[in-house]
C-alpha positions as CSV (number, residue, x, y, z in Angstrom):
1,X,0.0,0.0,0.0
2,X,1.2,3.4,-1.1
3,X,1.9,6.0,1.5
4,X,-0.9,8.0,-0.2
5,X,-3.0,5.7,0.2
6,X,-2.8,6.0,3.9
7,X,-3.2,9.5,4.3
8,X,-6.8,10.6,4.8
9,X,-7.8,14.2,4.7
10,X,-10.4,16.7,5.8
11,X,-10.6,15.4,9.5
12,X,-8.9,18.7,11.1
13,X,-9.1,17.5,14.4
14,X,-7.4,14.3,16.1
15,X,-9.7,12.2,17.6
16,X,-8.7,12.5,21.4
17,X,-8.3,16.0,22.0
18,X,-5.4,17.8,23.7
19,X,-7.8,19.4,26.4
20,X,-8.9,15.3,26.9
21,X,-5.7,13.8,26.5
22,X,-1.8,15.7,26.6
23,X,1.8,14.8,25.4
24,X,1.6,12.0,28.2
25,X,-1.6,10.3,26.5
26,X,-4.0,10.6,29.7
27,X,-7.3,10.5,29.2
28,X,-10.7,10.6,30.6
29,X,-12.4,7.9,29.0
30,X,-12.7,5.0,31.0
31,X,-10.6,1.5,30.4
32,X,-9.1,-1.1,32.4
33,X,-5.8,0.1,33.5
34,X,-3.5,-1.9,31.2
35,X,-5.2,-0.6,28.3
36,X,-4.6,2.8,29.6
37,X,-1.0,2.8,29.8
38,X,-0.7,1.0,25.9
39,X,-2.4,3.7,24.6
40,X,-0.2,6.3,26.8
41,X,2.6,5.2,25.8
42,X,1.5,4.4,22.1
43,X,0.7,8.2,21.7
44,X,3.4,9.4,23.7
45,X,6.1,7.6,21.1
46,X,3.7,8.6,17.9
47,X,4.6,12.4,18.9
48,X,8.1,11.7,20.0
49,X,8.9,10.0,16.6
50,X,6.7,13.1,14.8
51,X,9.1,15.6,16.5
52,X,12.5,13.7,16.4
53,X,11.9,13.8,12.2
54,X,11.3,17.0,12.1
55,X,13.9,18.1,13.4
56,X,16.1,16.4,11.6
57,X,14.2,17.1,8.3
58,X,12.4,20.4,8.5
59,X,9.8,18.5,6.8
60,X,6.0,17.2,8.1
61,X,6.7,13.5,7.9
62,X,3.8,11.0,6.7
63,X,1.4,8.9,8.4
64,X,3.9,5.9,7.5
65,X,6.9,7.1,8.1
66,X,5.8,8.3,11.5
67,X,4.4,4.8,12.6
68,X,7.7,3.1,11.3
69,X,10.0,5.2,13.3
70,X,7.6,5.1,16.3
71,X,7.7,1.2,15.7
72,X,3.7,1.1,15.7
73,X,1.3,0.4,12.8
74,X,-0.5,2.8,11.1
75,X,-3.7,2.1,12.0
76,X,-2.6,3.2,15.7
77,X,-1.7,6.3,14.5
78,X,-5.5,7.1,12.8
79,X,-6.9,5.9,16.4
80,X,-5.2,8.4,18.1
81,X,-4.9,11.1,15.5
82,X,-7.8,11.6,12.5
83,X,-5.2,12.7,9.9
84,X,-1.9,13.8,9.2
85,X,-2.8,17.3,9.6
86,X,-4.4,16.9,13.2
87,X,-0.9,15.1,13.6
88,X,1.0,18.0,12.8
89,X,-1.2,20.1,14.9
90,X,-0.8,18.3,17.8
91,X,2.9,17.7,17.4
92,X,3.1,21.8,17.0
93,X,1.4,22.4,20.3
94,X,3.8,20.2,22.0
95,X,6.8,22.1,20.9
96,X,5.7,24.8,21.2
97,X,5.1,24.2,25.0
98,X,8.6,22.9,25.2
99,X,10.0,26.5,24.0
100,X,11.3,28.3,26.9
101,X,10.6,31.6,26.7
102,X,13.0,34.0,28.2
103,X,12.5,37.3,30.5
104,X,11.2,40.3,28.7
105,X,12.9,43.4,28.4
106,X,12.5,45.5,31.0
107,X,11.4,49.1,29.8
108,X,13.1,50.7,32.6
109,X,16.9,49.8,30.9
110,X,18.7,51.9,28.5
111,X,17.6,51.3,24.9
112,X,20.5,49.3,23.6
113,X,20.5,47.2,26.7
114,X,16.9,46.1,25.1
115,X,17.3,46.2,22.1
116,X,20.1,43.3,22.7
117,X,17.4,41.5,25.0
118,X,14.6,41.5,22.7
119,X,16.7,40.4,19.8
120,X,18.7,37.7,21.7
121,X,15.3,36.7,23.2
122,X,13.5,35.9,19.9
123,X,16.3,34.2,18.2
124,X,16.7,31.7,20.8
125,X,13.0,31.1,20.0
126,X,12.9,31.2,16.7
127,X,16.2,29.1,16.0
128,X,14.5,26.4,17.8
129,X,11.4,26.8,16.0
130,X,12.6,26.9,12.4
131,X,12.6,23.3,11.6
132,X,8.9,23.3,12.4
133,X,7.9,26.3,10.6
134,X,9.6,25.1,7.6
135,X,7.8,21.7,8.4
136,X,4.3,23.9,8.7
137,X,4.4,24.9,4.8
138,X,2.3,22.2,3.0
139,X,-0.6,22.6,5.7
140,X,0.1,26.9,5.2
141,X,-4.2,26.9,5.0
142,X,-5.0,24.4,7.9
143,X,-7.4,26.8,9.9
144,X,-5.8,25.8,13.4
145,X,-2.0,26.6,12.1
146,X,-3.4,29.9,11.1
147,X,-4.4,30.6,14.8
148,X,-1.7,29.8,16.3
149,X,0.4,32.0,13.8
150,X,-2.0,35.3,14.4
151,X,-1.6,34.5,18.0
152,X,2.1,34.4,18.3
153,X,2.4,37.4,16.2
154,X,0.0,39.3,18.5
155,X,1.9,38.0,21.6
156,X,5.5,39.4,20.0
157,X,3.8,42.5,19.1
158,X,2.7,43.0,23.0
159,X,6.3,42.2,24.0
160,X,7.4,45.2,21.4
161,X,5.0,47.5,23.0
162,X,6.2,46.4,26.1
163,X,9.8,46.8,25.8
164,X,9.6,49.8,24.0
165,X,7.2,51.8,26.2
166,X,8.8,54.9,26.5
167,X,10.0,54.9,22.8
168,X,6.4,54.2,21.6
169,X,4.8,56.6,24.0
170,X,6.8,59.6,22.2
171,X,4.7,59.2,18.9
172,X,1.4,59.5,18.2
173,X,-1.1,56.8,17.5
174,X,-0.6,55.8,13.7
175,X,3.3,56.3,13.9
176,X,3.0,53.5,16.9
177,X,0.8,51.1,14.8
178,X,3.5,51.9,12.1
179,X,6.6,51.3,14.1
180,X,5.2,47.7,15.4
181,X,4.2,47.0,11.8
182,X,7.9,47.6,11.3
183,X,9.2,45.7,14.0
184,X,7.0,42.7,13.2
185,X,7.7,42.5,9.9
186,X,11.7,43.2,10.2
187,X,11.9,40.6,13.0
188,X,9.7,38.0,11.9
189,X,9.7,33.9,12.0
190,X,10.0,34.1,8.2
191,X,12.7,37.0,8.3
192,X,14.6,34.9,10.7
193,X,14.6,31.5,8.2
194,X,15.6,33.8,5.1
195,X,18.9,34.7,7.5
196,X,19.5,31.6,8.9
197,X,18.6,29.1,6.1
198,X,18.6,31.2,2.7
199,X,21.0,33.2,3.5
200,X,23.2,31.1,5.5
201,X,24.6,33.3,8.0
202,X,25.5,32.6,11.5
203,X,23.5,32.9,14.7
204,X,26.0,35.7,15.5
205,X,25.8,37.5,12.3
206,X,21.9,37.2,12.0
207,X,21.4,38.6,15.3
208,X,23.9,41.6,14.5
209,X,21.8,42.4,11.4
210,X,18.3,42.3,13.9
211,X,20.3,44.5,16.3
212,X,21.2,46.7,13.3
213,X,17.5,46.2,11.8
214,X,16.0,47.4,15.3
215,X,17.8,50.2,16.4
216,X,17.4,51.8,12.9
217,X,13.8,51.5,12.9
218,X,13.9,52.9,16.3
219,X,16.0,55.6,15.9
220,X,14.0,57.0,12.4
221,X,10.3,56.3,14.3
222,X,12.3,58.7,16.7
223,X,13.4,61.3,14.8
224,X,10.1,61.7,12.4
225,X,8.1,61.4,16.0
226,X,10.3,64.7,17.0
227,X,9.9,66.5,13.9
228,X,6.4,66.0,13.5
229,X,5.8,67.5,17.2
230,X,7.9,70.4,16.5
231,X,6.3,71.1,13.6
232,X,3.0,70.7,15.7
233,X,4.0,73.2,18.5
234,X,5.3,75.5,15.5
235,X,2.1,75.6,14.5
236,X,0.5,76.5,17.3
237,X,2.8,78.8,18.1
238,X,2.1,80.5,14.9
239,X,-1.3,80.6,15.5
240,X,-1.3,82.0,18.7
């Protein structure tokens, strides 16, 4: 039988949910003990092989391959997993949980002080992460990977505000939503794999260019935030 042929699709979620049944395979349905633990320890080794081979591969490894290198047959996987996308899904969540997130920058420090912080702190993130992101492509439309992007985005773009209050607090509303645009965009997932893996650089060099990237967006949101509030009180001035 083809690998193909062992792939269904359209079932987006996996049969035993994460809220019923975690990375250790618990679950609330009631079986005899014994049972219990085999099916733990099936699903536990079904995500463990998921994750070692994408890691290794950057790539979402099939149905097949999966159940080989967990040493289990496929059918196991379907009865713990509906498809290959709810597979992926689930395997996401667990690393994702496993991603230690460091301290944020506090926005008492000096500028360059967190601009070093917030840089360092996402690259340790997002190196780890790249093999699954680059894994994530062929299921770019499943509905839950798209919520989990939009929230991760939204939770670095809190940690920009954050870090940068008192930068952010010195322009006015649309050069704020601009600046974070910026920020988000420069210092992305994505930007971070075209560094890293297109254009081959170092973990050293490609956080030097987001250091680089950062303080120059920084210092010209500054500088038009300044002119445009002289210009303001000119203004005024003029009026009066």
């Amino acid at each position: 039988m083809s690998e193909a042929a062992v792939q269904p699709r359209g079932n987006a979620v996996a049969q035993t949910s994460e809220a019923d049944m975690g990375d250790t395979g618990r679950s609330d349905t009631i079986r005899p003990d014994g049972r219990n633990r085999r099916a733990a320890e099936t699903r536990r080794k079904i995500i463990a092989a998921a994750k070692a081979m994408i890691a290794e591969t950057s790539t979402a490894p099939t149905v097949v391959a999966v159940a080989r290198r967990a040493d289990v047959s496929v059918r196991s996987v379907f009865q713990h997993f509906g498809d290959v996308e709810s597979l992926f899904v689930t395997v996401m969540d667990s690393i994702r949980r496993e991603l230690v997130m460091p301290q944020p920058a506090s926005s008492d420090r000096p500028l360059s002080a967190r601009i070093t912080t917030v840089v360092d702190n996402m690259a340790q993130v997002f190196d780890k992460a790249v093999p699954l992101r680059v894994a994530a492509g062929q299921f770019a439309n499943h509905p839950a990977l798209i919520e989990r992007a939009q929230t991760a985005k939204q939770e670095l773009r809190d940690a920009t505000f954050k870090a940068f209050a008192p930068e952010f607090a010195m322009l006015g509303e649309p050069a704020r939503e601009e600046l974070a645009d910026a920020i988000g965009a420069a210092l992305s997932l994505e930007a971070w794999i075209v560094l890293r893996r297109r254009d081959g650089l170092s973990y050293e060099r490609a956080t030097a260019v987001w250091r680089l990237t950062l303080s120059a967006l920084l210092a010209q949101a500054l500088a038009a935030g300044k002119v445009e509030t002289t210009d303001a009180t000119t203004e005024t001035l003029g009026q009066g």
